[in-house]
N, C-alpha and C positions, 0 to 999 in steps of 0.2 A: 504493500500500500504506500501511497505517496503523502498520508498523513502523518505528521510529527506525532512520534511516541515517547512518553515519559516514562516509559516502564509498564510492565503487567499488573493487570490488576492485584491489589491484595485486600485484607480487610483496612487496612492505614488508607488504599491510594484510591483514586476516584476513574472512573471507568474510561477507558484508552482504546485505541486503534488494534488490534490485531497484525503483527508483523512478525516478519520470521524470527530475527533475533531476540524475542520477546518470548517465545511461545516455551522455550527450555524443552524440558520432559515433559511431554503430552501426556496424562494420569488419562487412561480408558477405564471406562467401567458400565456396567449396563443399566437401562435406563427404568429396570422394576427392582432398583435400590430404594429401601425405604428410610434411606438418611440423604437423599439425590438435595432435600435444598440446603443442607448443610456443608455438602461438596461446591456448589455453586455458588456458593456465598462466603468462602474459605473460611468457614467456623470448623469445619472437620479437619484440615491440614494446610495451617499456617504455612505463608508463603510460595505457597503451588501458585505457578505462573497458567497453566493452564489447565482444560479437561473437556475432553471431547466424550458424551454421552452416545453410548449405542442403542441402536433399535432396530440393527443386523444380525451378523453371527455372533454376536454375545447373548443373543435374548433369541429364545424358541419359538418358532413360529405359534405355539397357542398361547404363548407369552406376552405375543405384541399388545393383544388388545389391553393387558395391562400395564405396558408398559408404557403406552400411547396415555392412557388415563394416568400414572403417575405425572409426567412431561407435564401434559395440561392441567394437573392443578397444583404442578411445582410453578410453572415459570410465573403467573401471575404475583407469586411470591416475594419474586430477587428483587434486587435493586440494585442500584452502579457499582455496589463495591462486590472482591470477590476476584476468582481465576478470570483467565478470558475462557466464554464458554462456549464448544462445541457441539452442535448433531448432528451422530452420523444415524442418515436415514436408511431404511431397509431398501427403499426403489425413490422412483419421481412420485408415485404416489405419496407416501411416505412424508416425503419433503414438504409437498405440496398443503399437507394435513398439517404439520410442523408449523409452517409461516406462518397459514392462520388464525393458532390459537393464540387466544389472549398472554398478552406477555413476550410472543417472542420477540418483539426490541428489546430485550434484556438479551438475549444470543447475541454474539460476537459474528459466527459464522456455522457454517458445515462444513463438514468433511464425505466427502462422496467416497464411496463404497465401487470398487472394482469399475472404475470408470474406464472407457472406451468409446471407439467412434460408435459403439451402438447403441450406447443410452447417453453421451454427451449433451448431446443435443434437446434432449427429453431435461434432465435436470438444469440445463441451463436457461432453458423455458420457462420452469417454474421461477428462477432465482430473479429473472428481469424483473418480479414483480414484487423481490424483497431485495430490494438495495444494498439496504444496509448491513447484507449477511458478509464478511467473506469467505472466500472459498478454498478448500483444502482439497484437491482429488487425491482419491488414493489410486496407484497403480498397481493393480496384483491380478490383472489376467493375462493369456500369453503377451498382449501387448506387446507387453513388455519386452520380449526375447526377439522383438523387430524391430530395429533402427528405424525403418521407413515406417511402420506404423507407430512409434514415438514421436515422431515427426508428424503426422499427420494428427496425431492424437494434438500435439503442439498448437498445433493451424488451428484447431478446436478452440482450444483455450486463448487463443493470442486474445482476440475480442474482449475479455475480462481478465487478462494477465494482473492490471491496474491493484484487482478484486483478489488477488492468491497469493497468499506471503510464503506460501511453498506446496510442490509436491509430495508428496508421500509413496514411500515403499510398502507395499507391502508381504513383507517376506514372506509369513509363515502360508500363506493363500500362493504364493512364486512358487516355494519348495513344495506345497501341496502336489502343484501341477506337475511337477519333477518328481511323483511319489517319494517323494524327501520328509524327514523331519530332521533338524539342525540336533547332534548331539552335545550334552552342554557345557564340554569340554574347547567345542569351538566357535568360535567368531565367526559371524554373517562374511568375513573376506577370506575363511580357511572352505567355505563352500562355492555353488555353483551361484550362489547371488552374488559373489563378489563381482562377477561381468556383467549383471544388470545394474547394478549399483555403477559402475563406469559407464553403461552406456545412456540410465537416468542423467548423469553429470552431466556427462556428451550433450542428450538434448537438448536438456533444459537450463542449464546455468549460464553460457554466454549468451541465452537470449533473454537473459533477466530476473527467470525463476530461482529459487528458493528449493533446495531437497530437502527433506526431511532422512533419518536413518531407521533403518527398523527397528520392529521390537526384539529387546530378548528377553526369551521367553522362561529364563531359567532362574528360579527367585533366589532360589540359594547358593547362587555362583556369582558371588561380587568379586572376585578376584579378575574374572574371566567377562562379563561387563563392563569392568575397566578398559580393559585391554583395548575389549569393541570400540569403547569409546576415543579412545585414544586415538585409533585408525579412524575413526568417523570424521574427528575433527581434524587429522590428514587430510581427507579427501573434501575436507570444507564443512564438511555435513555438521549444524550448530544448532539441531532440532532431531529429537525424537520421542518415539514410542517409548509409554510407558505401564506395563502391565500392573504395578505394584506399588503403595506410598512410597516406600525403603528404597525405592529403585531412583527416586525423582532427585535428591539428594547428590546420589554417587554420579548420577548423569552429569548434571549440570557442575557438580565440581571438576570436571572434564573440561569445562568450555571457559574454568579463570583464563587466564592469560600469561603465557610466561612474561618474565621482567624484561629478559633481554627482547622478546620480541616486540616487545611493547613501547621500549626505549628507540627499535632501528626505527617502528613504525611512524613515531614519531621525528626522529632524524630524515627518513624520507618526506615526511612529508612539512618540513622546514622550508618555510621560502626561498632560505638564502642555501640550499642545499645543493651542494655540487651536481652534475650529469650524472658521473659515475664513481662513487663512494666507497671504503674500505670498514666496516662496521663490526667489532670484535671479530674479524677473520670473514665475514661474508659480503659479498662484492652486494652493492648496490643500487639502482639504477632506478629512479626516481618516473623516470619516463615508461617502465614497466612494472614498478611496484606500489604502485601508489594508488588504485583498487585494493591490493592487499591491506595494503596500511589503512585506507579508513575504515576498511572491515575492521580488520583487527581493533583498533581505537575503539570501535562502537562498541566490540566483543569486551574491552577490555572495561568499560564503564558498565557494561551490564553487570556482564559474571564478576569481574575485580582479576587480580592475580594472584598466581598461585604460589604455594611456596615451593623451593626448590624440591624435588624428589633426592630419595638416599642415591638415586642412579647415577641423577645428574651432580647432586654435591662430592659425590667421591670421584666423578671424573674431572672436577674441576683442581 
């Protein structure tokens, strides 16, 4: 979005724009919770920057019509303070049901479910008619394993790019398709997503978009989470899924910022800063890094910085 962000909502802060560097660990949960306006109003879990409510594959289809009736007579509820808050709808139907209940100007946006050129167009229809939603697509059908049809899925969205502070992977629906499930020993880049995951980038990041990383799915492997994240924010990725409170936590302390990176970024982007610069050992170059650095800069006011790791202070 092209609107100036102060930060994610919280119960302290007053209600904000939806943006990618904003959205941290996305907390999922389904939508026949019966504590749903305690999650949306961050009285359940202090300083959750966002949560995206299901009324998909988290909730049984004999489930929905309950779930549907939680929804509408939670939102009339909220008010400005709180996460930013998501729904992901079951179809365009779905969605369509969503806008118009009383309250949903308290929603932030949606996050579409297994989107493609086949139902793009059908949810995008509905959304002309609520503005103020933004939009998350999740990508987790073959799609995805098609360059040219990433590309076109693209063309799709260009129309509302304005309106999507990111895309989203969705892994564990990728591996489905691949009769896969991820063991919890490895990282989403030790499997076969790690080439969707590059070729998401590919699409979508130098024409503007925002990735999201996936979920993982394994709660009691924080060691191994790490790591993921670690690689995530290699590959740029400064937003993900999150299955678990515990998990929201270890994500985002992934995305501080180191000192020294924080320092060149700032050296790059110094007015009076040479062409081509020698920066604790890494050459610099102002005229090709200076995208990076105001990322960085934004990264670095959001999350803060980190403190050195045992890895890196014994190598210094």
């Amino acid at each position: 979005m092209s609107v100036p962000f102060a930060g994610g909502r919280s119960t302290e802060t007053a209600r904000c724009a939806a943006t990618y560097l904003h959205l941290g660990a996305s907390l999922y949960m389904p939508a026949t919770r019966g504590d749903l306006r305690d999650l949306l109003t961050g009285g359940k879990h202090a300083g959750l920057r966002s949560v995206v409510v299901c009324t998909e594959d988290a909730v049984h289809p004999r489930a929905l019509p309950a779930a549907m009736a939680n929804l509408r007579q939670t939102l009339p509820q909220l008010g400005d303070r709180g996460p930013l808050r998501f729904v992901r709808p079951r179809d365009p139907e779905v969605l369509a049901s969503v806008t118009e209940m009383p309250g949903a100007e308290h929603l932030d946006g949606v996050s579409l479910p297994k989107l493609d050129e086949s139902n793009a167009r059908d949810y995008l229809a509905v959304l002309e008619h609520a503005p103020w939603l933004t939009i998350m697509p999740i990508i987790e059908t073959d799609v995805a394993f098609s360059v040219d049809g990433l590309a076109r899925l693209r063309a799709c969205l260009d129309p509302v790019r304005e309106r999507i502070p990111c895309v989203r992977v969705g892994g564990n629906d990728l591996l489905q398709l691949m009769g896969m499930k991820r063991p919890s020993w490895l990282t989403a880049y030790d499997t076969p997503l790690r080439l969707v995951i590059d070729n998401m980038i590919l699409a979508f990041r130098p024409h503007g978009y925002g990735v999201s990383a996936p979920v993982f799915e394994h709660i009691e492997r924080p060691d191994v989470l790490a790591r993921e994240v670690e690689i995530d924010v290699a590959h740029g990725l400064l937003a993900k899924t999150a299955i678990h409170p515990t998990q929201v936590a270890a994500i985002e302390a992934g995305y501080a910022v180191d000192g020294d990176d924080a320092a060149l970024a700032d050296a790059i982007l110094d007015p009076e800063a040479a062409a081509v610069f020698r920066f604790n050992g890494t050459m610099a170059e102002p005229a090709t890094h200076t995208r990076w650095a105001r990322s960085t800069r934004e990264q670095a006011r959001v999350y803060g910085l980190r403190e050195p790791s045992t890895r890196e202070a014994s190598a210094s």
